[in-house]
MIGURO-927521 format. One record per residue: x, y, z of N, C-alpha, C in turn; residue in three letters. Coordinates in steps of 0.1 Angstrom, whole numbers, plus 5000, padded with zeros to 4 digits. Layout:
N
XYZXYZXYZALA/...
***
This chain:
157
061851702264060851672275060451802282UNK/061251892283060852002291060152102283UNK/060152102268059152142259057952092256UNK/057651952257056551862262055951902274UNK/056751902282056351912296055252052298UNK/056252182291055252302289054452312284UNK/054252282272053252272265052152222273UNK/052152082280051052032288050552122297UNK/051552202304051852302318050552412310UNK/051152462299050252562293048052512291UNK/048452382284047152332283046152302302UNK/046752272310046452232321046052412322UNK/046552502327046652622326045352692321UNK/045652662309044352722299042852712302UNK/043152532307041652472310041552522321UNK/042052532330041352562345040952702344UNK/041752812337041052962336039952912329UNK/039952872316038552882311037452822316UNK/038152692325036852672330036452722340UNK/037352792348036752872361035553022353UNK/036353052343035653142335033953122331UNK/034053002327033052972319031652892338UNK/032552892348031452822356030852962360UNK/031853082359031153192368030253232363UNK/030253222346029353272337028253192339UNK/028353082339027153002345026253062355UNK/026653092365025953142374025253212374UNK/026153382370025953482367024653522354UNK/024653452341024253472333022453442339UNK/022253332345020853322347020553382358UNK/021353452368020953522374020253662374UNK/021053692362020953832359020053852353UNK/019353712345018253712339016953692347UNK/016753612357016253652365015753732374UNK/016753832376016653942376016054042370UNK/016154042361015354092341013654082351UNK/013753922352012053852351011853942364UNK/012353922376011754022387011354172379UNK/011954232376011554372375010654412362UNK/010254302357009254302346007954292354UNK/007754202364006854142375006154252377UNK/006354382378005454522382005554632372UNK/006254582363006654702349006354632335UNK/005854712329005754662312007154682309UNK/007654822308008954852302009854912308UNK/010754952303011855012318013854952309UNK/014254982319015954932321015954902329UNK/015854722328016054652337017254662342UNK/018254692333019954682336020454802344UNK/019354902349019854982358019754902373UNK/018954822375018654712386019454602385UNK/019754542375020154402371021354482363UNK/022454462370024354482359024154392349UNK/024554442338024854372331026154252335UNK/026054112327027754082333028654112327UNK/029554102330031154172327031954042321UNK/031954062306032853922303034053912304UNK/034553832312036153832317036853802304UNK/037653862305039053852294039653732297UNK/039653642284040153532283041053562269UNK/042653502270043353532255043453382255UNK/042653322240043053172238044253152231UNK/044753122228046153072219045153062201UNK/046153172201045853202188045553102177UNK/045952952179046352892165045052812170UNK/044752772184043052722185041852782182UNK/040652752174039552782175038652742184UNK/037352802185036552742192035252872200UNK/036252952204035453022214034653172209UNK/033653222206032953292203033253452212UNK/032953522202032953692213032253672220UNK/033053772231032353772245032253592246UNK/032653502246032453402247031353372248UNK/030353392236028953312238028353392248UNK/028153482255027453532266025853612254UNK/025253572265023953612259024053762251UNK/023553842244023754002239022754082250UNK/021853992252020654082262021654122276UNK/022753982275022853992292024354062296UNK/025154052285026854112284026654252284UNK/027754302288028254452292028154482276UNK/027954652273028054652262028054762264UNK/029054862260029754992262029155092253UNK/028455032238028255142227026755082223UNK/026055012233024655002232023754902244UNK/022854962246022354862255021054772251UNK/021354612249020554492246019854412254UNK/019554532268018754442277017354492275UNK/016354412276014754442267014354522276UNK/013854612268013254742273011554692273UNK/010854612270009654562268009654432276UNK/008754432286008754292290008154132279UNK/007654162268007754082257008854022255UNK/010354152255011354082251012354002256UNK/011353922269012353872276012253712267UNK/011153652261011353592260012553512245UNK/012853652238014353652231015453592243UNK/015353672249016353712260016653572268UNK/015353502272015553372277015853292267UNK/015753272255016153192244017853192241UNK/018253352244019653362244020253262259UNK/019553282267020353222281019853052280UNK/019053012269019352882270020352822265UNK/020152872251021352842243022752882254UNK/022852952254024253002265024552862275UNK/023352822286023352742293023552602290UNK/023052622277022752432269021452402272UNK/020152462276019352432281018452432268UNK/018652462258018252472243019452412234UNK/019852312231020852252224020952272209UNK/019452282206019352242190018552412186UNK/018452492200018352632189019552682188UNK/019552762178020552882172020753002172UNK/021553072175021453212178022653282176UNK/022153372170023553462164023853572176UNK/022653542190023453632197023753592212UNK/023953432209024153362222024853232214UNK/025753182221026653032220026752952235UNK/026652782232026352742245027852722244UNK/027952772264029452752273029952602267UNK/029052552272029552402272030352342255UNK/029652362247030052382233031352422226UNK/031652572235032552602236034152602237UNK/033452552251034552512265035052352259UNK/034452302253034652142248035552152236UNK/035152272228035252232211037352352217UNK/037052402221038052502225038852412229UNK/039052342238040152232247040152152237UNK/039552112230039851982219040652002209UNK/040152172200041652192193042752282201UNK/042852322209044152322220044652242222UNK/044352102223044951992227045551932214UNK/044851962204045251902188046451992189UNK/046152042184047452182182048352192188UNK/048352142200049852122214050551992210UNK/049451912206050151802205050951772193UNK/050251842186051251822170052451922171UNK/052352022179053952122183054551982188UNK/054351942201055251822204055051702199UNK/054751702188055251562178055951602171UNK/056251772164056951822155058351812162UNK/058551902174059751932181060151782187UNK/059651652190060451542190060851502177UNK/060551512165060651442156061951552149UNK/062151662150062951722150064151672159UNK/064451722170065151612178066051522178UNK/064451422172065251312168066151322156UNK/065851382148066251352135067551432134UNK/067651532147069151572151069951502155UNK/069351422161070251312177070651212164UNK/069851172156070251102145071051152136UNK/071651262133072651352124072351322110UNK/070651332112070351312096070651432090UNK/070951492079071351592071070151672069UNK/069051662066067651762064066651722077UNK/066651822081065751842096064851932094UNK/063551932090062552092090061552032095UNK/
***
């Protein structure tokens, strides 16, 4: 029970970081893009991201044996911190990539695809669902083990 008990401890745990993670990014992500759209408003081209930070994708470590969550977790490429290049549109044309990445990001584009944006929601759903598979099959393995001790059956694995 108290290995059950953790396991749950850990999943309750996981979800609230990631989802606090994933609402800030919410915010942040169209903000910043917004941002983008203001300083295009009087300029063809430029760095917008000397005006507009890039965001900073918080470090999240998932449990290794779940899938689900993308680099940088899905954060737009136009709009994430990016140390060895910068992907914010230097052309005011290129915002409208850039808005395509923050739909998908948002969910506000469902059915497009993008190799340089993943929607949160998508994510955040498909991530908790096998974390939750995967927790639960540790604690169906470690009861059934257990039991099969408490029972003094002769082969236990």
């Amino acid at each position: 029970m108290n290995y059950t008990a953790a396991l749950d401890g850990f999943y309750i745990c996981s979800e609230e970081k990631l989802t606090n993670i994933f609402n800030e990014l919410l915010k942040q992500v169209p903000e910043t893009f917004n941002c983008y759209v203001n300083f295009f408003k009087t300029k063809k081209e430029g760095n917008p991201s000397l005006e507009c930070p890039p965001v900073q994708v918080p470090r999240f470590s998932p449990y290794y044996e779940a899938t689900g969550l993308e680099i940088n977790l899905g954060v737009p490429r136009c709009i994430a911190e990016n140390n060895e290049y910068n992907f914010a549109p230097s052309i005011a044309y290129q915002l409208d990539d850039c808005r395509e990445q923050v739909e998908v990001f948002t969910g506000k584009a469902p059915f497009v695809h993008s190799f340089n944006a993943a929607s949160a929601q998508d994510q955040h759903d498909t991530y908790l669902n096998n974390l939750r598979w995967v927790l639960d099959e540790k604690a169906q393995d470690a009861v059934r083990k257990f039991n099969c001790i408490a029972e003094r059956q002769k082969y236990c694995f």
